[in-house]
Every structure is written in C-alpha cells, then in structure tokens.
C-alpha positions in Angstrom: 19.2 11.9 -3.8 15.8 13.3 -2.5 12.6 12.8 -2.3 9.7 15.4 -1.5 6.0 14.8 -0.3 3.7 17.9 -0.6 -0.3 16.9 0.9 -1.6 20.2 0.7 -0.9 23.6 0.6 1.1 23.8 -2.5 3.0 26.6 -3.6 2.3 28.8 -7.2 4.5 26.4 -8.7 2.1 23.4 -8.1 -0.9 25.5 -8.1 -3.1 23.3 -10.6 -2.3 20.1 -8.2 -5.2 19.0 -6.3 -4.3 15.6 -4.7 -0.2 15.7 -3.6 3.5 16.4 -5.2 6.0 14.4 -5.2 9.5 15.7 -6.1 12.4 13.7 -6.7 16.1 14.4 -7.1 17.8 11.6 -8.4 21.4 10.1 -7.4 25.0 11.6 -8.7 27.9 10.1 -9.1 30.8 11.2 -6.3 34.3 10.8 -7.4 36.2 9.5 -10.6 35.7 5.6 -9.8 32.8 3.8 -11.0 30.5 2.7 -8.5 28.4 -0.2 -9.0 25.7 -2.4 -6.8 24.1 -5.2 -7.2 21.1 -6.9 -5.3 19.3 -10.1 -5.1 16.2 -11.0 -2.9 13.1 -14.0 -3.2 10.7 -11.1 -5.2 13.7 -9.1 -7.0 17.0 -8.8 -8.2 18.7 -5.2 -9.4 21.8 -3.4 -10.6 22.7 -0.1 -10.8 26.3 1.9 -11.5 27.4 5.5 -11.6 30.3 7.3 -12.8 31.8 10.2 -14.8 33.0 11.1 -18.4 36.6 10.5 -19.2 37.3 14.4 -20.2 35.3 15.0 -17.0 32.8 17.2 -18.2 29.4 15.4 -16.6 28.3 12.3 -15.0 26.5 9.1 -15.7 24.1 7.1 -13.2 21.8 3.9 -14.9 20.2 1.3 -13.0 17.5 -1.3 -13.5 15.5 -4.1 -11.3 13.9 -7.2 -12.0 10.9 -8.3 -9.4 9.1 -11.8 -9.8 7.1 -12.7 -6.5 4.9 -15.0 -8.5 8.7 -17.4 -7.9 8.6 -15.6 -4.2 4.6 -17.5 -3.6 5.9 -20.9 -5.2 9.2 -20.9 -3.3 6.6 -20.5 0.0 5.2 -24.0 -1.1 1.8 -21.7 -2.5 -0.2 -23.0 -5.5 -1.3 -20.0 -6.0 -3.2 -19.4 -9.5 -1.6 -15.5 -9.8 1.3 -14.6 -11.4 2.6 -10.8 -11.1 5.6 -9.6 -12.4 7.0 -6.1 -12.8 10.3 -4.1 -14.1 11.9 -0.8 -14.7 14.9 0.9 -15.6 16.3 4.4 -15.6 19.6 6.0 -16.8 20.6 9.6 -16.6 23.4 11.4 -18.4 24.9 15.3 -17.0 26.7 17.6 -18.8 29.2 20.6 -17.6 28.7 23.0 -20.5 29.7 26.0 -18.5 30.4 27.1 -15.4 26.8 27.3 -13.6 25.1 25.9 -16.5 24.4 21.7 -16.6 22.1 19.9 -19.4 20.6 16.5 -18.1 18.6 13.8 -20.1 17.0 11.3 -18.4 14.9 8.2 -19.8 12.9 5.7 -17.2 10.7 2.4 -18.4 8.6 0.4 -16.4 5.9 -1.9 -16.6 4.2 -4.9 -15.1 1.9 -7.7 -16.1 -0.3 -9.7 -14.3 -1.8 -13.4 -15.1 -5.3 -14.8 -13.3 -6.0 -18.4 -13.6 -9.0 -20.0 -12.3 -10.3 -23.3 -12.7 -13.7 -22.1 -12.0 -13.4 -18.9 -14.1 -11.9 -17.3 -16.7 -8.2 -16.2 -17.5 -7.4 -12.8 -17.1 -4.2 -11.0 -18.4 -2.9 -7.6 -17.7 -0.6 -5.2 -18.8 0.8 -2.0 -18.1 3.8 0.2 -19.0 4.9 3.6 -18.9 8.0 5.3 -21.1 9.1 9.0 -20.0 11.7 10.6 -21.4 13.1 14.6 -20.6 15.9 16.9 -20.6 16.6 19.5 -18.0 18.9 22.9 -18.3 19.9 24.4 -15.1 21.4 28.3 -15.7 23.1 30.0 -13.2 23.9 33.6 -14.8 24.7 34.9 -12.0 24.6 35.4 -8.2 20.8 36.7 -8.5 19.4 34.9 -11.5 18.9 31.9 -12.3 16.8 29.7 -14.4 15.4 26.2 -14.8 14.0 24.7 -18.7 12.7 21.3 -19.0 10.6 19.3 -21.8 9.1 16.0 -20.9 7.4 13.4 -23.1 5.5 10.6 -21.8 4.1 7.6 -23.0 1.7 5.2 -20.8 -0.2 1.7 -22.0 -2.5 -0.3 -20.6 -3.3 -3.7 -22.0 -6.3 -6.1 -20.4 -7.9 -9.2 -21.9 -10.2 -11.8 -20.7 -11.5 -15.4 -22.1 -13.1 -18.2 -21.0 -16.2 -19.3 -18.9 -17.1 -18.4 -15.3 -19.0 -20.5 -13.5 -17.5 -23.6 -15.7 -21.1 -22.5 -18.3 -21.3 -19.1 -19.4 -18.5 -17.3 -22.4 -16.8 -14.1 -21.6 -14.7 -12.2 -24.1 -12.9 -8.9 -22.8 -10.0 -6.9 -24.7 -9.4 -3.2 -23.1 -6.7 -1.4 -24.8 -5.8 2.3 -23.8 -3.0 4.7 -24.4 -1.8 8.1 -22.9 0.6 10.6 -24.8 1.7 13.8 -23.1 4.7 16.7 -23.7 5.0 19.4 -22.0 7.3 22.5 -22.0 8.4 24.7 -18.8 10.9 27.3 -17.8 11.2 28.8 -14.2 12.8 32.1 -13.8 14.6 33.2 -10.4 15.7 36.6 -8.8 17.0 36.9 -5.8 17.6 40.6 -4.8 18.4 40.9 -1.6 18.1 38.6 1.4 14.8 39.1 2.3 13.3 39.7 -1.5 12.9 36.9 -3.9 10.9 36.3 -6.9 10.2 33.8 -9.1 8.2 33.2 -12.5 8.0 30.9 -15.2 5.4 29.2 -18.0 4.4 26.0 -19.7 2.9 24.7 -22.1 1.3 20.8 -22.2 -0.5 18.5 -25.0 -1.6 15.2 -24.4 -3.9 13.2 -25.8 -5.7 9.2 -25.1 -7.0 6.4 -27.4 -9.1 3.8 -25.9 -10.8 0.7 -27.1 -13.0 -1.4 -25.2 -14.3 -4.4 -26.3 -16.6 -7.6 -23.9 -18.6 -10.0 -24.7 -20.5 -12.2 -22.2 -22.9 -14.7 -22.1 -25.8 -14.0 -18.9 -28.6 -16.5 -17.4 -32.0 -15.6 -18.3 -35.2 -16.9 -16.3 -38.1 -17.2 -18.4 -41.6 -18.4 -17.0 -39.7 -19.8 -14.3 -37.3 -21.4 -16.4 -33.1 -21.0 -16.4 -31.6 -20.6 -20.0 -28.6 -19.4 -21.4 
C-alpha cells in the first residue's frame, strides 16, 4: 500500500495538472491464507479480505464500509434535523501471465446522500455517486524496458432536489440532475540505459462528456406602493 501527495512541481507525467496528484498503490495479498478484517465504530462499520488464486497465478483484495453518523448524532442524545450517510466498496483482481508481466482490474463505487429537514424551511435531498472501473498491464521485457498500459472508465452522478416553503409562506421547487462520463487510454514506456541515463515516454488519449438539468421554482415577496404581496 501507498499513497503519494504531489502540491507542485509536477513531473512530465502530470504535466496538465494544475491543483495536486495524488497516487495510490493499493494493498496485496502476502501469503497463501486468506486474510480478512472487520471493523465497527458509532459512524461506520467495514470489511475487507485478501488472498490468492488456488493454481496460484494472482491475487485477490475486496473490501467495503458502511458509515452512518446521522445514528452517531442521535446516539449523542442530538435532535438534529440532518441525516448524512455514505458508502463505498472496491475489489481488485491480479494476474501472473508471465514472468514480469501482471494484468489487474480493479472496480471501486461510492456514494453518499444527504437529507435536510427544517421545520421552518424546506426539505432538501442530496445525492451523489461515483463508479470507476480500469485495468492495468505492467511489462517487464527486460532489465532496461519496461512498460505500463491502462484504460479507465468513469462514471459520476449527482442528484439534488428541493420542496417545500421557507419562511413557513413562500413555495420552492428545485430538481438538479447532472452526470459525468470519462475513458481514457495511456501507455508509459521506460528505458533504462545505464545508471545515470533513463528515459521515459508514453501517450493517451481521453473522452468524456456531461449532461445537466437544472430545474427551480420559487415563490419571492414583492413590495408594491408600500405594500407586501406574494
């Protein structure tokens, strides 16, 4: 497992970056036993397990978490009038096809939602979820070259929507809807000639595309010869 925090000064490879990278190796499974782990706190519970093929030619690593601290504010004694909740889950499969050359697919979900209620304004609803899905080819050819291929697709949603009155008069009506779609292609080259000379090279190629739908109605006071309407 590791994790990687670039703030500036990035590299060629992260040259069209502007704000910060963040790299992330995730965790393999060590040994032939199956490892599993469980966890339970007030705002979230988890599980996760790792292991390896039978005919041991790769290795497996899943895990998924549950976190509620809408129950957490309640069990506190709060009547609190917001209730977030969120989730994810990842799994991971490696494969051995050759010496120096492994094929990983990898698929991660989350998503949250939120809830708003107010007995002096409206309710408010909120949603939010994200679906990525790749595969990754590492290639060794040999002590100087090497190479890295991996496609991506991604999927994000976000759901809000609003009704009711605020300040106990006036209507509001809000549904936002919007979507994300990206795939992308890329292959990194290496060659390492000498101890002191490297050089590396690649390309890729990326698509996305958005809908989004925006809808609100809402009622608004209106003075008129000194006169409140509406």
């Amino acid at each position: 497992r590791q994790l990687d925090l670039m703030t500036g000064g990035f590299n060629a490879d992260y040259g069209n970056r502007a704000a910060g990278v963040l790299t992330m190796e995730t965790l393999n499974a060590d040994g032939q036993k199956l490892k599993a782990s469980l966890g339970l706190s007030l705002t979230s519970m988890r599980a996760g397990a790792a292991g390896t093929f039978p005919d041991g030619s790769g290795r497996w690593f899943g895990s998924i978490r549950r976190g509620y601290p809408d129950i957490a504010l309640r069990a506190q004694g709060r009547a609190d009038d917001i209730f977030p909740r969120y989730w994810d889950a990842y799994t991971k499969a490696e494969f051995d096809l050759a010496p120096g050359h492994t094929v990983s697919l990898h698929a991660l979900h989350s998503g949250d939602t939120l809830r708003v209620l107010d007995d002096n304004g409206p309710e408010l609803r909120s949603a939010y979820n994200s679906d990525y899905l790749w595969g990754r080819w590492r290639a060794q050819f040999n002590h100087k070259v090497s190479a890295e291929t991996v496609a991506t697709a991604s999927w994000l949603t976000w759901h809000r929507d609003g009704n009711g009155l605020y300040g106990n008069r006036y209507q509001i009506n809000l549904r936002d809807r919007r979507s994300l779609a990206t795939y992308d292609l890329r292959q990194d080259w290496s060659y390492r000639a000498s101890s002191t000379f490297y050089l590396r090279g690649g390309w890729e190629f990326a698509q996305s595309g958005a809908d989004y739908s925006y809808h609100l109605f809402r009622e608004d006071p209106v003075v008129s010869g000194g006169v409140l309407s509406g």
